[in-house]
KOLGU-705874 format. One record per residue (C-alpha): residue number from 1; residue in three letters; x, y, z. Coordinates in steps of 0.05 Angstrom, whole numbers, plus 5000, padded with zeros to 4 digits. Layout:
<sites>
<site i="NUM" aa="ALA" u="X" v="Y" w="Z"/>
...
</sites>
This chain:
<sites>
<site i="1" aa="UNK" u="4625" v="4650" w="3059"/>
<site i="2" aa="UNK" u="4679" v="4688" w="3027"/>
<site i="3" aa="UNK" u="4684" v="4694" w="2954"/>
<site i="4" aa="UNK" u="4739" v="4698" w="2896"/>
<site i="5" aa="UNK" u="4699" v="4733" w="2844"/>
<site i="6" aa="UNK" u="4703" v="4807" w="2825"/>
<site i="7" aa="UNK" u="4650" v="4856" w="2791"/>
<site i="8" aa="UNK" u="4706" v="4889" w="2746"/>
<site i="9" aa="UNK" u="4759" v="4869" w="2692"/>
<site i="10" aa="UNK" u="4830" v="4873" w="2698"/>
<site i="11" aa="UNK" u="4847" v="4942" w="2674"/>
<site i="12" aa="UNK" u="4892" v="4954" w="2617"/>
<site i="13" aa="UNK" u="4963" v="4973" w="2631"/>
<site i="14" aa="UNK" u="5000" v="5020" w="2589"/>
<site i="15" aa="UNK" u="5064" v="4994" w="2559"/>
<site i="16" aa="UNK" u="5111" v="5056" w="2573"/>
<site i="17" aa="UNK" u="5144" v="5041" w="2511"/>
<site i="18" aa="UNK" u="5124" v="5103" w="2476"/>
<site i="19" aa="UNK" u="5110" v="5175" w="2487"/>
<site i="20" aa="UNK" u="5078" v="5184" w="2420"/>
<site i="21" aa="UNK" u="4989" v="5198" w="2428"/>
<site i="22" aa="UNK" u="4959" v="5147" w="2380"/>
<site i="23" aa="UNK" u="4920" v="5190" w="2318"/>
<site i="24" aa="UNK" u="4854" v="5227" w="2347"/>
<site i="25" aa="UNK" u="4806" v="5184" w="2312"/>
<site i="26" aa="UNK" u="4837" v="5118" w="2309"/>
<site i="27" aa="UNK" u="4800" v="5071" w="2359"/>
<site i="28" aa="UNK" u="4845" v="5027" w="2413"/>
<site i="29" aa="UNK" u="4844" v="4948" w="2399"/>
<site i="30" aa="UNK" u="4859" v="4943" w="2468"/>
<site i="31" aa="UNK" u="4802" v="4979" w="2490"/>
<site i="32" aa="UNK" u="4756" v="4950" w="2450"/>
<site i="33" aa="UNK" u="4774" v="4884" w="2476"/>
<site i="34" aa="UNK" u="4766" v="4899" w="2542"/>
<site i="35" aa="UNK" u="4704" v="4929" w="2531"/>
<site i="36" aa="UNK" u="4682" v="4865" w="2493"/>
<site i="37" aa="UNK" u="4709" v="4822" w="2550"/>
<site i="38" aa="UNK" u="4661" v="4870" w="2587"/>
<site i="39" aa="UNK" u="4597" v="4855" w="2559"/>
<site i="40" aa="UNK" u="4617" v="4774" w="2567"/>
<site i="41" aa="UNK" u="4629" v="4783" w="2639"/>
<site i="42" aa="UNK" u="4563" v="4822" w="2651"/>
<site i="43" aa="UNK" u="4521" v="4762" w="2610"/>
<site i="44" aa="UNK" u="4562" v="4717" w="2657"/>
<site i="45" aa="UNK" u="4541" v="4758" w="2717"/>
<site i="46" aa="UNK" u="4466" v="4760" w="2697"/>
<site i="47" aa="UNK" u="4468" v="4687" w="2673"/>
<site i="48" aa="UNK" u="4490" v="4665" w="2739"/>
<site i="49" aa="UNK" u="4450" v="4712" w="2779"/>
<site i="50" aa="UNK" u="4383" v="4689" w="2734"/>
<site i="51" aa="UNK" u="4409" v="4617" w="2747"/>
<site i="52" aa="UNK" u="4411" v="4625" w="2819"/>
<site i="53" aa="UNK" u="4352" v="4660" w="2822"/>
<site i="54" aa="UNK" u="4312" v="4613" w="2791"/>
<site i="55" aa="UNK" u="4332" v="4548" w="2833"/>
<site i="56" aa="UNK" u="4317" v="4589" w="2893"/>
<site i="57" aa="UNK" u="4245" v="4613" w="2866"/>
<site i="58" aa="UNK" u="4237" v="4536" w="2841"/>
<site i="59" aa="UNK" u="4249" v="4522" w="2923"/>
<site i="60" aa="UNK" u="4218" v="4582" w="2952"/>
<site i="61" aa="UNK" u="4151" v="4567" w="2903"/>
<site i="62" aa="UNK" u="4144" v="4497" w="2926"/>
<site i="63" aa="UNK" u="4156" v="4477" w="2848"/>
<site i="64" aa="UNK" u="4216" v="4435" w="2888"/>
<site i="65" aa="UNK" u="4180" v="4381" w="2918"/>
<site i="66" aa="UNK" u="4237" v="4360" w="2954"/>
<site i="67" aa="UNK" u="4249" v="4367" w="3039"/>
<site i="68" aa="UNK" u="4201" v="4374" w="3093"/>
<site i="69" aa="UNK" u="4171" v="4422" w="3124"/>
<site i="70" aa="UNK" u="4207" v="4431" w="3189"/>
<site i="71" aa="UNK" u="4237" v="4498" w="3200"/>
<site i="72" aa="UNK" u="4310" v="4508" w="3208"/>
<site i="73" aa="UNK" u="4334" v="4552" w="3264"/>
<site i="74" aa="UNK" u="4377" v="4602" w="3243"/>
<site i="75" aa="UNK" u="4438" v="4578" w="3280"/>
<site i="76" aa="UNK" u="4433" v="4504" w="3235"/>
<site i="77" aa="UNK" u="4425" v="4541" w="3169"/>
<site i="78" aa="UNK" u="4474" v="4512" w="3120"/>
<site i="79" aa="UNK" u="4502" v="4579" w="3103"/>
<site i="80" aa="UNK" u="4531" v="4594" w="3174"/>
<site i="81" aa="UNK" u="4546" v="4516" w="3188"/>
<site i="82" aa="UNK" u="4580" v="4459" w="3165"/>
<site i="83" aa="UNK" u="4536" v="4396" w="3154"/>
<site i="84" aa="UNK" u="4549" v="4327" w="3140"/>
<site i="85" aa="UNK" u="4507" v="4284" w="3097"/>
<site i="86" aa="UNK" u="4496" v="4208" w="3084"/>
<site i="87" aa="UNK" u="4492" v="4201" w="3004"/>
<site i="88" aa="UNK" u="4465" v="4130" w="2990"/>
<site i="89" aa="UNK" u="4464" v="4103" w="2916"/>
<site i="90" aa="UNK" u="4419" v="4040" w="2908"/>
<site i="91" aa="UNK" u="4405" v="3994" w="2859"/>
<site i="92" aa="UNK" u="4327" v="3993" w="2861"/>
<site i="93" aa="UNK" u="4291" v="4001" w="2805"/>
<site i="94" aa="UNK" u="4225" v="3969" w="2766"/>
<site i="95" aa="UNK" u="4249" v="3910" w="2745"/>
<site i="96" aa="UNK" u="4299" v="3892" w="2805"/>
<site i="97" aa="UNK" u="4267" v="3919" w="2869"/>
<site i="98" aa="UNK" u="4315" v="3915" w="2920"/>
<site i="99" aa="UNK" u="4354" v="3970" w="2961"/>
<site i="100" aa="UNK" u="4433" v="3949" w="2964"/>
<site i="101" aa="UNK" u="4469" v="4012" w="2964"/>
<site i="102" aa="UNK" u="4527" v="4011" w="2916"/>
<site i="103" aa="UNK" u="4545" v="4084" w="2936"/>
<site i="104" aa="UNK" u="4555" v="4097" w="3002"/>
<site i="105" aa="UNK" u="4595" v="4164" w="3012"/>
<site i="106" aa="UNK" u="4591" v="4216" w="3072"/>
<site i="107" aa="UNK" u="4606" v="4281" w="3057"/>
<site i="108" aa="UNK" u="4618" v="4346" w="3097"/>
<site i="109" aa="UNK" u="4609" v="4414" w="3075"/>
<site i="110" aa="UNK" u="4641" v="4482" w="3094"/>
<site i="111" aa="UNK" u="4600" v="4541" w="3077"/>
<site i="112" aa="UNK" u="4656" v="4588" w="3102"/>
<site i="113" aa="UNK" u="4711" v="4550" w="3060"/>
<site i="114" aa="UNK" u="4653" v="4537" w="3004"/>
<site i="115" aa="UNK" u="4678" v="4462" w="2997"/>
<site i="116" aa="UNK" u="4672" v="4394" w="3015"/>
<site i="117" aa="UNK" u="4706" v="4326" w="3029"/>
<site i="118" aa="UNK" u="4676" v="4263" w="3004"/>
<site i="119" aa="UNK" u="4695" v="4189" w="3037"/>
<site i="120" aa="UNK" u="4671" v="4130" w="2997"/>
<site i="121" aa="UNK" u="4669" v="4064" w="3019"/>
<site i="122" aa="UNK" u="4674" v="3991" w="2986"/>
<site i="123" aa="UNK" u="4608" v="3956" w="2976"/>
<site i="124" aa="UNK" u="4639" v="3900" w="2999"/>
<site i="125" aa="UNK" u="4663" v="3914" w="3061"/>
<site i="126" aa="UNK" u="4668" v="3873" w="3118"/>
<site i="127" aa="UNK" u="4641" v="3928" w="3184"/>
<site i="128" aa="UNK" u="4690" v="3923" w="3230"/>
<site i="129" aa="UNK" u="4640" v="3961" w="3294"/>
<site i="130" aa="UNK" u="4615" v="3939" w="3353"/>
<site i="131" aa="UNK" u="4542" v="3919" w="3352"/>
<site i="132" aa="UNK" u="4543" v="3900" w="3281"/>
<site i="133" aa="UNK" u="4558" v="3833" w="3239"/>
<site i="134" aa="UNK" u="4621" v="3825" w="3211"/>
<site i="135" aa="UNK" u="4600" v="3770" w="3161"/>
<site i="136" aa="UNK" u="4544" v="3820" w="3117"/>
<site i="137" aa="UNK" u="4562" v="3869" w="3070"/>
<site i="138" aa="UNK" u="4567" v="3940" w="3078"/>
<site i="139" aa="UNK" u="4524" v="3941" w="3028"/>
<site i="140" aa="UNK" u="4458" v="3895" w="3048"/>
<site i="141" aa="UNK" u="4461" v="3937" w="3110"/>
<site i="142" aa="UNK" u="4401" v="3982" w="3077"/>
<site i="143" aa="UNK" u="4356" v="3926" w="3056"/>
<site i="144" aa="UNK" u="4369" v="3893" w="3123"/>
<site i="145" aa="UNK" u="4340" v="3960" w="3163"/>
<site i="146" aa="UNK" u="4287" v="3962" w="3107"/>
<site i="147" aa="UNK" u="4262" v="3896" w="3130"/>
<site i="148" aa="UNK" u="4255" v="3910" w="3202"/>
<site i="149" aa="UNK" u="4227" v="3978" w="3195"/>
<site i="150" aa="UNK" u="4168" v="3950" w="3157"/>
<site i="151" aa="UNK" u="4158" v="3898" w="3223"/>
<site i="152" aa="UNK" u="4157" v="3965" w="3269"/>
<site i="153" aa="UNK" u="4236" v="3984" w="3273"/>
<site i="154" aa="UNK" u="4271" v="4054" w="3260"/>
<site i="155" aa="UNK" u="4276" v="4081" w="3193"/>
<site i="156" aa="UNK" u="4327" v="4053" w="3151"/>
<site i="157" aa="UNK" u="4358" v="4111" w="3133"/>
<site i="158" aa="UNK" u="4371" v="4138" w="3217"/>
<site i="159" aa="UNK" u="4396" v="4069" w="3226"/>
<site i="160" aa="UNK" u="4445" v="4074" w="3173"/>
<site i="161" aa="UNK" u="4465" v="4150" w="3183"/>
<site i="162" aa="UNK" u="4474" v="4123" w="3252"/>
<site i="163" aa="UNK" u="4521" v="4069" w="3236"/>
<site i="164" aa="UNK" u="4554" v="4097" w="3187"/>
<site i="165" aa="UNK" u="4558" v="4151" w="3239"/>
<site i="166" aa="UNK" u="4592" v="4113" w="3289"/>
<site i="167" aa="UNK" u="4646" v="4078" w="3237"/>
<site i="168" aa="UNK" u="4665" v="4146" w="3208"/>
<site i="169" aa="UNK" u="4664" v="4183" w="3285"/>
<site i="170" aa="UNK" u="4623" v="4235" w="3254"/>
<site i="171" aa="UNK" u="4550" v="4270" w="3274"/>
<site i="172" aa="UNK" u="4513" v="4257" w="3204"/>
<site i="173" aa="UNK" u="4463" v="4310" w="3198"/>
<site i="174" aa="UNK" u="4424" v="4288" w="3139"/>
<site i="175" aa="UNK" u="4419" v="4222" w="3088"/>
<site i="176" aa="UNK" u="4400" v="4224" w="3021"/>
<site i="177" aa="UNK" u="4375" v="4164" w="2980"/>
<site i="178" aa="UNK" u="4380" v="4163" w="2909"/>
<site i="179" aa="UNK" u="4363" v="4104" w="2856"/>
<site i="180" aa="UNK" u="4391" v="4080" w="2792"/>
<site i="181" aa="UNK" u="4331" v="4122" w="2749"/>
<site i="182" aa="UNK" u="4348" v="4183" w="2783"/>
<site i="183" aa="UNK" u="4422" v="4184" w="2769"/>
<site i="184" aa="UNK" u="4405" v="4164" w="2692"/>
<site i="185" aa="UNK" u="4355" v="4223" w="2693"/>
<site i="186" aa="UNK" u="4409" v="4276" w="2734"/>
<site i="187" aa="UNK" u="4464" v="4259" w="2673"/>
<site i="188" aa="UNK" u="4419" v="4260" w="2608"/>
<site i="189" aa="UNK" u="4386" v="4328" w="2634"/>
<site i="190" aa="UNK" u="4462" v="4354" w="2642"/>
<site i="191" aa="UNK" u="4477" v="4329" w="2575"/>
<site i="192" aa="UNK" u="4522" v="4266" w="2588"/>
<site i="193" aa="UNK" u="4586" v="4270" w="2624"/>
<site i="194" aa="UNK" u="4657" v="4254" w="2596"/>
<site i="195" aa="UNK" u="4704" v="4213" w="2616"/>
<site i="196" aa="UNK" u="4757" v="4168" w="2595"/>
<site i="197" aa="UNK" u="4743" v="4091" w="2587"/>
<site i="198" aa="UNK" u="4801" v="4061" w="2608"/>
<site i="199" aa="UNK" u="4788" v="3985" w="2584"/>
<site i="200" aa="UNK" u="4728" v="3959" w="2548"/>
<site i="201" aa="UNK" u="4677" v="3934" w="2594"/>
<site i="202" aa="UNK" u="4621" v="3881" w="2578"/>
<site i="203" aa="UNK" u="4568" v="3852" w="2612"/>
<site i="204" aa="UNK" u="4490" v="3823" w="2607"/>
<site i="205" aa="UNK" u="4441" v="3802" w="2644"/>
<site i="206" aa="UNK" u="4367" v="3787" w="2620"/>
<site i="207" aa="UNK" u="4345" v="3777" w="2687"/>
<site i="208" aa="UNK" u="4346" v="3855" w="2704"/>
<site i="209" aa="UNK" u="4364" v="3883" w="2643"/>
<site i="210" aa="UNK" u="4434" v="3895" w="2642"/>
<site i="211" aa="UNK" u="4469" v="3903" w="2587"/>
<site i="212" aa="UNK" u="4538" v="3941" w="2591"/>
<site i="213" aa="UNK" u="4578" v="3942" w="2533"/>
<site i="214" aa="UNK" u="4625" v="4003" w="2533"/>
<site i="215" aa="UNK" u="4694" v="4016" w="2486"/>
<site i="216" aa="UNK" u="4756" v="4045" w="2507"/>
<site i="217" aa="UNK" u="4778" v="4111" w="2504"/>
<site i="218" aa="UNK" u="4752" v="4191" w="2522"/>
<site i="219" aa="UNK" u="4676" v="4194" w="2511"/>
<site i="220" aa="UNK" u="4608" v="4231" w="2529"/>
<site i="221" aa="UNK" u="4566" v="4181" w="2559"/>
<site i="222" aa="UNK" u="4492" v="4187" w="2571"/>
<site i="223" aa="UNK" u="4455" v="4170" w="2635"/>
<site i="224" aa="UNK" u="4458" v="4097" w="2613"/>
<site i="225" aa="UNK" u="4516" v="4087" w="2591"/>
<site i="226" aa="UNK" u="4543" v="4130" w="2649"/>
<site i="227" aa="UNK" u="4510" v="4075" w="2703"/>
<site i="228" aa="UNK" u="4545" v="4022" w="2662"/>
<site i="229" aa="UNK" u="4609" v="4056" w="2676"/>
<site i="230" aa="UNK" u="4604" v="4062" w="2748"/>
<site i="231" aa="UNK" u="4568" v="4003" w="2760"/>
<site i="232" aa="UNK" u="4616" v="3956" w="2720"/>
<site i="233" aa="UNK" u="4646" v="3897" w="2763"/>
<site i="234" aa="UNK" u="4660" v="3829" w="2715"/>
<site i="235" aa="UNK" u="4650" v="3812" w="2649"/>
<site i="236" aa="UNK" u="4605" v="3746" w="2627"/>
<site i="237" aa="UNK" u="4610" v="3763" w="2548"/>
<site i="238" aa="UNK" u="4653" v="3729" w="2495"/>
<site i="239" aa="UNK" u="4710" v="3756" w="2495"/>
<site i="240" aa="UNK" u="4717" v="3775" w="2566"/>
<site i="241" aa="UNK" u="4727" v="3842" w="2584"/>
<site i="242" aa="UNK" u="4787" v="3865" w="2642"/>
<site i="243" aa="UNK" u="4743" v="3859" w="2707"/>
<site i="244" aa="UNK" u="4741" v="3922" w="2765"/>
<site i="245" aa="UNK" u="4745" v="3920" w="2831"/>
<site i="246" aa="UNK" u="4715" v="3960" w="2888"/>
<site i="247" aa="UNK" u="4775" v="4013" w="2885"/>
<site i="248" aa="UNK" u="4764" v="4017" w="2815"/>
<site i="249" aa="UNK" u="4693" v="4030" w="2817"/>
<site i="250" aa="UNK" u="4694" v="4080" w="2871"/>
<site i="251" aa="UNK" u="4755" v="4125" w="2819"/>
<site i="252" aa="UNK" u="4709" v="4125" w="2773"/>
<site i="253" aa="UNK" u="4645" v="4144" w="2824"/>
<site i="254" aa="UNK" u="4702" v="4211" w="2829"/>
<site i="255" aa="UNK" u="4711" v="4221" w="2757"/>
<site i="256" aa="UNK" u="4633" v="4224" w="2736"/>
<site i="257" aa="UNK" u="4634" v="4265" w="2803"/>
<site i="258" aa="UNK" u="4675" v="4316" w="2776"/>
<site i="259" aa="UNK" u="4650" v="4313" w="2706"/>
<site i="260" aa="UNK" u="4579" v="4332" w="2722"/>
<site i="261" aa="UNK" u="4611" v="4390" w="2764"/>
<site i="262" aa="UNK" u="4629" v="4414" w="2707"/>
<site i="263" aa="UNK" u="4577" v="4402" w="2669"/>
<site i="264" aa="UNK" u="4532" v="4445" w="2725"/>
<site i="265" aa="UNK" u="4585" v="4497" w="2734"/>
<site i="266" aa="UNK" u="4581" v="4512" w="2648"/>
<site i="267" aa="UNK" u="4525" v="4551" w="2625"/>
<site i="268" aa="UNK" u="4489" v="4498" w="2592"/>
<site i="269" aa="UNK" u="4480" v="4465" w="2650"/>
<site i="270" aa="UNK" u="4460" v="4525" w="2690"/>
<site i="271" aa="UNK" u="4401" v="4535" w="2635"/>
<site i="272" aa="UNK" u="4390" v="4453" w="2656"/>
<site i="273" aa="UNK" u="4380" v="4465" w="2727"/>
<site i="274" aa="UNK" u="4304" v="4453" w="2729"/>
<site i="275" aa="UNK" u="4314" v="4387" w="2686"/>
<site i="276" aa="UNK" u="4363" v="4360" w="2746"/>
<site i="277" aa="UNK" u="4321" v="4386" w="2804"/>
<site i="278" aa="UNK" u="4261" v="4345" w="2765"/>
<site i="279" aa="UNK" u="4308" v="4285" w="2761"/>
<site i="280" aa="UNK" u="4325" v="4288" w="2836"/>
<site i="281" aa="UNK" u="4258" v="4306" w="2852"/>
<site i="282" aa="UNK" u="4230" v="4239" w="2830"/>
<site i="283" aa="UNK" u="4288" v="4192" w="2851"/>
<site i="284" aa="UNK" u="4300" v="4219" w="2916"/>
<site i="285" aa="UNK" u="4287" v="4203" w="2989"/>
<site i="286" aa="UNK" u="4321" v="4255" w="3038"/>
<site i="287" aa="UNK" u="4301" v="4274" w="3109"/>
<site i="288" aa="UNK" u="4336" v="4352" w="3097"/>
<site i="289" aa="UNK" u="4282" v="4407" w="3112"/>
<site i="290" aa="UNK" u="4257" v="4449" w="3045"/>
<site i="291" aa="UNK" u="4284" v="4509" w="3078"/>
<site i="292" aa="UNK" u="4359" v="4478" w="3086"/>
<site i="293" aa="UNK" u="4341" v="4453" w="3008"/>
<site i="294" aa="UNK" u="4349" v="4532" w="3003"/>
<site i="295" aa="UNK" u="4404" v="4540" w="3045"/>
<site i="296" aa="UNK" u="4444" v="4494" w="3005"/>
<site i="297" aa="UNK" u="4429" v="4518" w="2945"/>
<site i="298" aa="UNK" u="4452" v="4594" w="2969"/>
<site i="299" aa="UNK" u="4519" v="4570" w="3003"/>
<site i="300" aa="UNK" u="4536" v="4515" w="2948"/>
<site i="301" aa="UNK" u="4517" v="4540" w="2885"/>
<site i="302" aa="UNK" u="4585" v="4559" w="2862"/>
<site i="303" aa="UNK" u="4629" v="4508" w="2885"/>
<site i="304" aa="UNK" u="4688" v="4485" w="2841"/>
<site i="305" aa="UNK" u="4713" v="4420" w="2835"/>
<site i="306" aa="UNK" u="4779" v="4431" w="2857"/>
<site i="307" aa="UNK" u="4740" v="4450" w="2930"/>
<site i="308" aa="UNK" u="4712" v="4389" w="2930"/>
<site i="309" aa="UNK" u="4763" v="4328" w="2966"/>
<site i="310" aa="UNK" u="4742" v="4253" w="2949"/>
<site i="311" aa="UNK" u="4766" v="4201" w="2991"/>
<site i="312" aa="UNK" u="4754" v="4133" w="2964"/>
<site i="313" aa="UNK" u="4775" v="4086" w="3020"/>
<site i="314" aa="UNK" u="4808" v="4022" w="2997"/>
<site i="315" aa="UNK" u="4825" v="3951" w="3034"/>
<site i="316" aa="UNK" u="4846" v="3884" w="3022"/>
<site i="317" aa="UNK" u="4808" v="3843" w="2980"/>
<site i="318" aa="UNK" u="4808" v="3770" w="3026"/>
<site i="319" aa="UNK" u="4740" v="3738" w="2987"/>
<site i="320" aa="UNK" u="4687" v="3757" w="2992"/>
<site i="321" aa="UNK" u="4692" v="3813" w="3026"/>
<site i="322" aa="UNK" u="4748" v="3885" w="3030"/>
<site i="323" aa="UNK" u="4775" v="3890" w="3094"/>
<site i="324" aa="UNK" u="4792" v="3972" w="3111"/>
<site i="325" aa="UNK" u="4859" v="3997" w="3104"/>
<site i="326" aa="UNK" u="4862" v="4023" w="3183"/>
<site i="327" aa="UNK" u="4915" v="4082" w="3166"/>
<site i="328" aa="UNK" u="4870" v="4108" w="3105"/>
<site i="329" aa="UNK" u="4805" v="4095" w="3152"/>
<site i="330" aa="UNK" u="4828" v="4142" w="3201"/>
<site i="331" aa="UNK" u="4858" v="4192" w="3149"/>
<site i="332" aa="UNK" u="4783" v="4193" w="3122"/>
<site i="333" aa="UNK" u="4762" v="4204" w="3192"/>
<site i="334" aa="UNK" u="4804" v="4268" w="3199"/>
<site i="335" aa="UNK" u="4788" v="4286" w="3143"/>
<site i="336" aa="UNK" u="4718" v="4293" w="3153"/>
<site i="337" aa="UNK" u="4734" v="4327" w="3221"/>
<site i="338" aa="UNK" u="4785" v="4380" w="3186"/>
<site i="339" aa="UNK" u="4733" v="4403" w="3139"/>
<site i="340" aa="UNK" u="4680" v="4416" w="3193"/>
<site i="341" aa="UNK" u="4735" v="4453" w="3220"/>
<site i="342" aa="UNK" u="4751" v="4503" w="3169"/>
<site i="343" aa="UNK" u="4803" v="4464" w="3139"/>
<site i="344" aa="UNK" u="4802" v="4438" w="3079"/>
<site i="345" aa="UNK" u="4862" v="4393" w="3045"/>
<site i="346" aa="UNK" u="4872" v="4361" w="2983"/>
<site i="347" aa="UNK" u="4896" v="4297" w="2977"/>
<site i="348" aa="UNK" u="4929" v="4273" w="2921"/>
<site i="349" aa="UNK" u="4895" v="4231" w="2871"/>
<site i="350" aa="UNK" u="4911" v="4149" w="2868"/>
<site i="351" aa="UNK" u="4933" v="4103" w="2931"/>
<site i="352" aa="UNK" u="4987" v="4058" w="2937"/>
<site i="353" aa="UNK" u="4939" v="3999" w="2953"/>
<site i="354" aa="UNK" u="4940" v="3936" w="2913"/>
<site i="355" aa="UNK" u="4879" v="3924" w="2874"/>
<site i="356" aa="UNK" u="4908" v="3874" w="2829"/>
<site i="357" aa="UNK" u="4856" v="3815" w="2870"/>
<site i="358" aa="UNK" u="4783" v="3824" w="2844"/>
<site i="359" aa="UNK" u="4727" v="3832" w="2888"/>
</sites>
């Protein structure tokens, strides 16, 4: 994995404006500010190196009770090889126990390139694949394996990495599962995330608990109030609030993205780290070995957000379902395919797709 950081400070450069030695005894500003920046780079070093360290002791002890315990050939290890992961976001919790998956976003990772390319798709989409229905959700897909794998069937998860799989024409190496809780928990042990509230969004339900009432405008939000955000669809209060559609949703699904980035790439976080790997540890289902746990932490640790590519594929909105823009499907597709490659693009943020109908 190549690297842009350096052990040592720019050094100063002399001005060449004069030949005259400063007095014998006076001390240089300039090199006491270097020397200042010093000592803040070394703290940086050791912070990160402590931080590091201690996620990969917290995995190495067993303290991280996440993975199994298959071993990894050397050859798979993701620090020599790109992976690509199935990262599920259902709505399961106490009080509403089912498993439709909100988030549904593959990702593939480049240890050599340290970054990664995110597609997202529309909960409502209608799958357009042989051997599955048309008429069902993308996202009731989950629940639907859940039910036959309790009555003897695969497990839900390998039938959705493979069908996700096939749509995206991608091996998927690994799916991870993750619940409502354990994104709350992942965001208040960070701190909260900012963002910027575009509209005011409102909405309740007593049934299971849902009670979103967020302003406009730039704002820290907690774990709750950072669900709210990402879950929001329609409004039911009085006044109504502007309602969001899929596209919208899966924007801001990017912007927390980015923002708790951040928030693990600051210090604070860093100092957080066993708070998050608690969070994930509890909310969590993933099939990845402990040992590629490691791996991933190694490879990944320092990734920046401007590495990391997310695709939100949009559609038409025909009720009740989106139906896939095919030109930004198959962009996603290479996508996926140039980052398991080595090369990793950019695209630029926004689409030219009309979201103006609500799903």
């Amino acid at each position: 994995m190549s690297s842009n950081h350096t052990s040592l400070p720019p050094r100063a450069r002399s001005g060449g404006q004069s030949k005259k030695k400063p007095p014998q005894k006076k001390k240089s500003g300039v090199k006491s500010f270097f020397k200042f920046i010093l000592i803040l780079l070394l703290i940086a070093i050791i912070g990160i190196a402590v931080y590091v360290g201690s996620l990969y002791f917290k995995a190495e002890s067993g303290v991280l009770d996440t993975g199994n315990n298959t071993p990894v050939p050397p050859e798979k290890a993701a620090t020599v090889k790109p992976i690509t992961m199935l990262l599920l976001g259902t709505d399961y919790r106490p009080q509403h126990q089912t498993y439709l998956t909100d988030v549904m976003m593959v990702v593939s990772m480049n240890p050599e390139t340290n970054s990664a390319t995110l597609v997202s798709l529309p909960r409502d989409t209608s799958l357009q694949l042989e051997g599955y229905r048309s008429d069902r959700k993308l996202n009731s897909f989950y629940t639907t394996f859940k039910t036959l794998e309790k009555k003897g069937g695969a497990p839900a998860e390998d039938e959705m990495k493979t069908m996700l799989g096939k749509y995206l024409d991608v091996d998927i190496d690994y799916v991870t599962v993750l619940d409502f809780q354990g994104f709350r928990d992942v965001v208040d042990a960070l701190g909260g995330v900012d963002v910027n509230v575009k509209y005011n969004m409102c909405y309740r339900d007593s049934h299971d608990g849902t009670d979103i009432n967020l302003t406009s405008g730039p704002q820290e939000l907690d774990g709750k109030k950072a669900l709210d955000y990402v879950r929001y669809r329609k409004s039911n209060c009085s006044p109504k609030t502007k309602e969001s559609n899929d596209f919208d949703r899966n924007a801001r699904q990017s912007e927390v993205l980015h923002s708790l980035i951040d928030q693990m790439k600051s210090f604070g976080g860093a100092a957080k780290a066993f708070k998050v790997l608690d969070a994930v540890d509890d909310n969590m289902k993933t099939d990845l070995e402990k040992d590629q746990v490691k791996n991933m932490i190694k490879a990944y640790y320092d990734i920046n957000k401007e590495n990391v590519n997310f695709m939100p594929v949009t559609g038409e909105w025909r009720s009740p379902f989106v139906y896939i823009n095919d030109s930004e499907l198959q962009k996603a597709k290479q996508a996926l395919k140039d980052e398991l490659a080595g090369n990793h693009k950019s695209e630029p943020e926004g689409t030219t797709t009309d979201t103006s109908s609500q799903p």
